[in-house]
C-alpha positions in Angstrom: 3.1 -75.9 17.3 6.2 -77.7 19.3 5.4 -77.9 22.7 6.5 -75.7 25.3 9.4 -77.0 27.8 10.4 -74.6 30.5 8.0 -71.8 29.6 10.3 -71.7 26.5 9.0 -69.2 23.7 6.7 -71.4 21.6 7.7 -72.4 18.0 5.3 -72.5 14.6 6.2 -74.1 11.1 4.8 -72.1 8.3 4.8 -73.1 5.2 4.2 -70.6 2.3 2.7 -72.5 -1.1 1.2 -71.1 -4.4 1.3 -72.2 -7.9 4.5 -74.3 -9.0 5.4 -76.3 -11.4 7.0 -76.5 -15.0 7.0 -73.4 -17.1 3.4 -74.7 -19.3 2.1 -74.4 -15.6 3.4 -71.4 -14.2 4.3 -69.2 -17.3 8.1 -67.9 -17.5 8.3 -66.9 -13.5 6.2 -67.8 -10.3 4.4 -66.2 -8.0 7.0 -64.8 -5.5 7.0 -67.4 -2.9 10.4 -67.8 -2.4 11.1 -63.6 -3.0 8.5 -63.7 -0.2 10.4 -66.3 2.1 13.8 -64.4 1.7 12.4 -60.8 2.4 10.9 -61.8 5.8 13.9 -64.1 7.0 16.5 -62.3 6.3 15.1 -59.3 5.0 18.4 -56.9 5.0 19.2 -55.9 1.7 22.8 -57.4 0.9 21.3 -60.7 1.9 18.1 -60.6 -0.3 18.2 -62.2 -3.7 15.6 -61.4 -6.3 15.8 -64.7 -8.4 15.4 -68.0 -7.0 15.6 -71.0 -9.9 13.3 -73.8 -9.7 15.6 -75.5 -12.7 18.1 -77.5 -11.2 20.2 -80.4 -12.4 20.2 -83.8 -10.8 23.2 -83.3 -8.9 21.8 -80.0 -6.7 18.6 -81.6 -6.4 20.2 -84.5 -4.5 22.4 -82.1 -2.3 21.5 -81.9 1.1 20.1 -78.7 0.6 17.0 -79.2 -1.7 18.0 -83.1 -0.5 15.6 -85.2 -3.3 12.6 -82.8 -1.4 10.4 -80.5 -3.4 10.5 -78.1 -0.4 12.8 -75.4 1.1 13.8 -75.1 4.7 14.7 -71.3 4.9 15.6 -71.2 8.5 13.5 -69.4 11.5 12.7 -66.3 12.6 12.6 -64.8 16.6 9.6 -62.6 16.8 8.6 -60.4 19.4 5.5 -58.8 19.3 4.2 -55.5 19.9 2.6 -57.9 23.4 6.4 -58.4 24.2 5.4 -62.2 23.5 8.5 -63.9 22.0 8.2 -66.9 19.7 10.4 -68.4 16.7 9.0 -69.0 13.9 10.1 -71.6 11.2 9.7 -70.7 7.3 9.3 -73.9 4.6 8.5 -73.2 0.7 6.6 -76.0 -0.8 7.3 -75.7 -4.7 8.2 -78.3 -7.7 11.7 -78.5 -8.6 12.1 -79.0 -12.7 15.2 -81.2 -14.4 17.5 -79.3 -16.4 17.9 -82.0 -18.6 14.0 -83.1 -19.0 12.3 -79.8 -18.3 9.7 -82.3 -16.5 9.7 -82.5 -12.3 12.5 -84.5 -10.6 11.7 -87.6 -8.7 11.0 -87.6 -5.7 10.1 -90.1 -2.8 6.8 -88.4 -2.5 4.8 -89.1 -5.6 1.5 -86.7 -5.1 1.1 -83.9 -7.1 1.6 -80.5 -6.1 -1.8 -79.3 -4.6 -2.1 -82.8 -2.2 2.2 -82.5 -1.3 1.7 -78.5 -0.3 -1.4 -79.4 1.9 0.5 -81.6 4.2 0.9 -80.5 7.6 4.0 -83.4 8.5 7.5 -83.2 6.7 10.3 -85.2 7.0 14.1 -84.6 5.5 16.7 -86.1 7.7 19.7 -83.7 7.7 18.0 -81.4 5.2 20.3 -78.1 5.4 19.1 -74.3 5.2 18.4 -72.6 2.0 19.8 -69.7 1.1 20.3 -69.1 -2.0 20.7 -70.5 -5.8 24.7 -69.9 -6.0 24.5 -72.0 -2.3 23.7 -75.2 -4.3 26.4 -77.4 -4.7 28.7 -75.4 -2.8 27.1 -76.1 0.8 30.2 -75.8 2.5 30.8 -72.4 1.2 27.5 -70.9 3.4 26.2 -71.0 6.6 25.3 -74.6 7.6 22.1 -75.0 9.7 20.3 -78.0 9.7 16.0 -78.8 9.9 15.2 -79.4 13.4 14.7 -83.0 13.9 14.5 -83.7 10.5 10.7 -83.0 10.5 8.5 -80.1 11.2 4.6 -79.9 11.6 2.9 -77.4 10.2 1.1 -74.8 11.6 -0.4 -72.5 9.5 -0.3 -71.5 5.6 0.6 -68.8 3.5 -0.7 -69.0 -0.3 1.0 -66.7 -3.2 -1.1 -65.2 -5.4 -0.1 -63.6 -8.5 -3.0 -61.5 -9.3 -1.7 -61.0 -13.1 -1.4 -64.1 -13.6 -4.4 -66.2 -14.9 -3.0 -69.3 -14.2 -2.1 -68.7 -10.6 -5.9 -67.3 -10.1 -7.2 -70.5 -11.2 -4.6 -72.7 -8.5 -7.2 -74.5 -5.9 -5.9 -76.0 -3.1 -6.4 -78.5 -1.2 -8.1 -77.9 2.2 -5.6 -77.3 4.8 -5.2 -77.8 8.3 -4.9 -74.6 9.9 -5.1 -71.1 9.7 -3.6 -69.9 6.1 -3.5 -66.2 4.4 -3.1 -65.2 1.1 -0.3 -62.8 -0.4 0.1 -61.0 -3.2 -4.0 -61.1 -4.1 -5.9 -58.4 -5.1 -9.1 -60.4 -4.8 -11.6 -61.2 -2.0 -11.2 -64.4 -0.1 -13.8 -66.5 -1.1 -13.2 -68.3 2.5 -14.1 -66.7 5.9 -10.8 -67.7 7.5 -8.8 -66.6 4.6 -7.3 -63.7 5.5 -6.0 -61.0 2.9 -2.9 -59.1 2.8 -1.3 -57.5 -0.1 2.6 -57.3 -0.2 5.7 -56.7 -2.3 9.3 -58.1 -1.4 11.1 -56.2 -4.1 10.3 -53.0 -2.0 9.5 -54.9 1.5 6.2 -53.9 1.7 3.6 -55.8 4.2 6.0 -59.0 4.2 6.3 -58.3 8.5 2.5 -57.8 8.8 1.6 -61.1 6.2 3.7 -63.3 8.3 2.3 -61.2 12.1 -1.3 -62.0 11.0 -0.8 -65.6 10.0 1.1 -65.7 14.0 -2.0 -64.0 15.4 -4.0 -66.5 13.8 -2.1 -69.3 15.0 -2.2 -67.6 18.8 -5.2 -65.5 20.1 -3.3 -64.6 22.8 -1.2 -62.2 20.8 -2.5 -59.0 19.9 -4.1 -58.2 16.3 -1.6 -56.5 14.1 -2.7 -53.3 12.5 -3.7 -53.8 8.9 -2.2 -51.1 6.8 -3.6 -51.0 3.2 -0.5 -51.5 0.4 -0.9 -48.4 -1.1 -0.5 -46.4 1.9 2.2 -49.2 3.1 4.0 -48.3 -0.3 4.1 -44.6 0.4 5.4 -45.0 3.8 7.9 -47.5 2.7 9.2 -44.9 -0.2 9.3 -42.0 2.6 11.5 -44.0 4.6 13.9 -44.7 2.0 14.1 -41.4 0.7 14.6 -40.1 4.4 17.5 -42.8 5.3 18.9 -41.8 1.6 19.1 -38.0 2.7 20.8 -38.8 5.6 23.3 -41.2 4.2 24.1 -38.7 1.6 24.6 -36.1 3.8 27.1 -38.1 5.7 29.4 -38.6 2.9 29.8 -35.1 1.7 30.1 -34.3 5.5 32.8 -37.5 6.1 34.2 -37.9 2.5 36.5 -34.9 1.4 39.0 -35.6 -0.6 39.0 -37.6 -3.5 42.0 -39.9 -3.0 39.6 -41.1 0.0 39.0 -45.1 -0.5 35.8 -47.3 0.0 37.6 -49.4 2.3 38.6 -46.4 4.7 35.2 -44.6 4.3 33.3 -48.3 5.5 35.7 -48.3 8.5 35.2 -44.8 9.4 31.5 -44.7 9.8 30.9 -48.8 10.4 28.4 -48.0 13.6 27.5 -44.6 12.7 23.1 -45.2 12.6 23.3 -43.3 9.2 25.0 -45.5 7.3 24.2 -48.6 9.3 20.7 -48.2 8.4 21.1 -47.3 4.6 23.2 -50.5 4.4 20.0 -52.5 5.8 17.8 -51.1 3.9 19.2 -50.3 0.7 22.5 -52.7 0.5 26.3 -52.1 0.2 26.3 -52.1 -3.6 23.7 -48.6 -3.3 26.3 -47.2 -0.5 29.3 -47.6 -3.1 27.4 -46.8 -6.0 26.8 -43.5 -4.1 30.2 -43.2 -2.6 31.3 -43.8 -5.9 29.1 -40.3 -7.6 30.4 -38.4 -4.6 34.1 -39.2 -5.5 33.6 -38.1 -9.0 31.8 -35.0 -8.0 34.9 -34.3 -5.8 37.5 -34.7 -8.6 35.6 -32.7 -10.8 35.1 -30.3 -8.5 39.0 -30.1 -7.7 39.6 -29.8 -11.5 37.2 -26.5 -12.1 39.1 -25.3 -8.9 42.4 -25.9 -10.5 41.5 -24.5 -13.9 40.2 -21.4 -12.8 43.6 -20.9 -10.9 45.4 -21.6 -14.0 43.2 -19.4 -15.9 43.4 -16.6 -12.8 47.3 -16.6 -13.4 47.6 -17.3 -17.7 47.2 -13.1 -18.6 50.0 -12.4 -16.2 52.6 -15.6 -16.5 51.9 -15.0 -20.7 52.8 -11.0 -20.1 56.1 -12.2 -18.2 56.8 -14.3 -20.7 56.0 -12.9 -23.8 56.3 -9.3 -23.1 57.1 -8.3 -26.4 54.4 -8.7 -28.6 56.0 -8.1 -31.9 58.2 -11.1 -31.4 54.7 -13.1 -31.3 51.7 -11.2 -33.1 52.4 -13.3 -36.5 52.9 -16.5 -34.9 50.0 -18.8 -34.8 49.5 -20.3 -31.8 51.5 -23.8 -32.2 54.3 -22.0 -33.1 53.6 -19.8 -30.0 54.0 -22.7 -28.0 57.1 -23.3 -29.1 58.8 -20.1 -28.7 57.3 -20.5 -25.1 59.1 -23.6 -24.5 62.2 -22.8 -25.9 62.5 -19.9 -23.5 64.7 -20.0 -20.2 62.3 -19.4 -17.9 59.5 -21.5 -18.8 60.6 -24.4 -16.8 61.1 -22.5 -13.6 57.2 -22.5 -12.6 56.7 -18.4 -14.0 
């Protein structure tokens, strides 16, 4: 833990680790560590990405991002407990970047495998930028630019990932570490007394808060033990909000959005700061918002259509009887030929 100037909120390094490596090692996809890292720094849902590469050619391994590390610095989080404690809290991925070219691990200036690398409690990476996400590499100065304090952190605690369906993850032994660690995404007892336990899923932001909260309480008694919720019941509660904010934000578009010439750009300036729609774009992302903005527009113009056709069809008996008022001018016609007797006539272009 940094130390405290100025009765400054204090500051922990966590580092989240689990298995890594190429694809013999890990199968086709990892465990979730950095799903798990993006969900619980910046968990809103237009700035969560579900696929993180671990493939990357020589060049983005060298940028300053990754910078010839087999880490990630993901940036820190302010916390404020239930206590009203305040702290920051700062979030590195230890993983094992692959060569596109080789499919083998890049080089690095540290040499140990995986299990003795993600143990360490010291890392260095002068001018080591933020990661944020794969389309960030190679284009730095296209995102938000924050650099590793110092050039070094010193970790405080550990979370492992833990794929429970996979085999090969279940058989990953680490290293013993220094300092309180958890494990994630485990369906299986600790085998050690200060392991503990939580279950989670960043795809639907389940316990991500709470892992992270009960690593912090294990780093500082002080703070106050967060409630463990089981994930199924976490899951549920999770769904129920969704649905609820869902509800909501569609009931503010049929309320604010009536006419179908209406625009996405005026409807996003109209209720920008309205909770409703505030908190649907947090939790569910603008690209849900349009898609819905985008049904409720169509439901409009069809809507508009049926109106208008039944006002047509209201009007046809009477506009044809004006029209063709003598039937034995029309009776053998078919009905092409109708329509040209119709169009031929005097009146038919002056809206009878």
């Amino acid at each position: 833990m940094a130390k405290n100037k100025d009765a400054r909120p204090p500051t922990f390094a966590v580092s989240v680790v689990g298995l890594s490596g190429t694809e013999k090692e890990k199968g086709n996809c990892g465990v979730g560590k950095s799903c798990l890292c993006n969900r619980y720094v910046r968990p809103d849902a237009d700035n969560y990405y579900s696929e993180h590469t671990s493939v990357l050619s020589t060049i983005d391994f060298g940028g300053r991002v990754v910078n010839n590390d087999h880490f990630l610095y993901w940036g820190d989080v302010c916390h404020r407990g239930d206590d009203g404690l305040d702290c920051r809290i700062q979030i590195i991925e230890q993983t094992e970047f692959i060569d596109d070219q080789t499919f083998l691990p890049h080089r690095s200036t540290n040499l140990q495998p995986y299990t003795k690398r993600a143990a360490s409690t010291k890392l260095q990476s002068a001018e080591k930028l933020m990661y944020i996400c794969t389309d960030q590499l190679g284009l730095e100065q296209d995102f938000d630019q924050k650099q590793m304090p110092d050039g070094k952190l010193n970790i405080d605690g550990f979370i492992l990932c833990i794929d429970p369906r996979s085999r090969s993850s279940s058989r990953l032994r680490m290293r013993r570490m220094r300092g309180p660690a958890l494990e994630g995404f485990a369906s299986f007892r600790a085998s050690k007394k200060n392991l503990l336990l939580i279950e989670t899923s960043s795809k639907t932001n389940v316990n991500v808060e709470l892992c992270f909260n009960s690593l912090l309480q294990q780093l500082d008694k002080t703070r106050g033990k967060p409630k463990t919720v089981p994930y199924l019941e976490a899951y549920k509660v999770q769904r129920q909000l969704v649905a609820s904010i869902t509800d909501r934000f569609e009931k503010l578009m049929v309320q604010s959005v009536r006419d179908y010439h209406t625009t996405w750009k005026a409807v996003t300036n109209n209720l920008r700061g309205q909770p409703d729609y505030e908190e649907f774009i947090t939790l569910e992302g603008t690209r849900k918002a349009r898609n819905t903005f985008t049904k409720h527009i169509a439901q409009l113009k069809n809507e508009h259509i049926r109106k208008r056709r039944e006002e047509y069809l209201t009007t046809l008996p009477k506009t044809l009887n004006n029209m063709l008022n003598n039937l034995d001018e029309v009776e053998h016609l078919t009905w092409h030929e109708a329509q040209s007797v119709i169009r031929n006539r005097h009146d038919f272009h002056s809206g009878l």
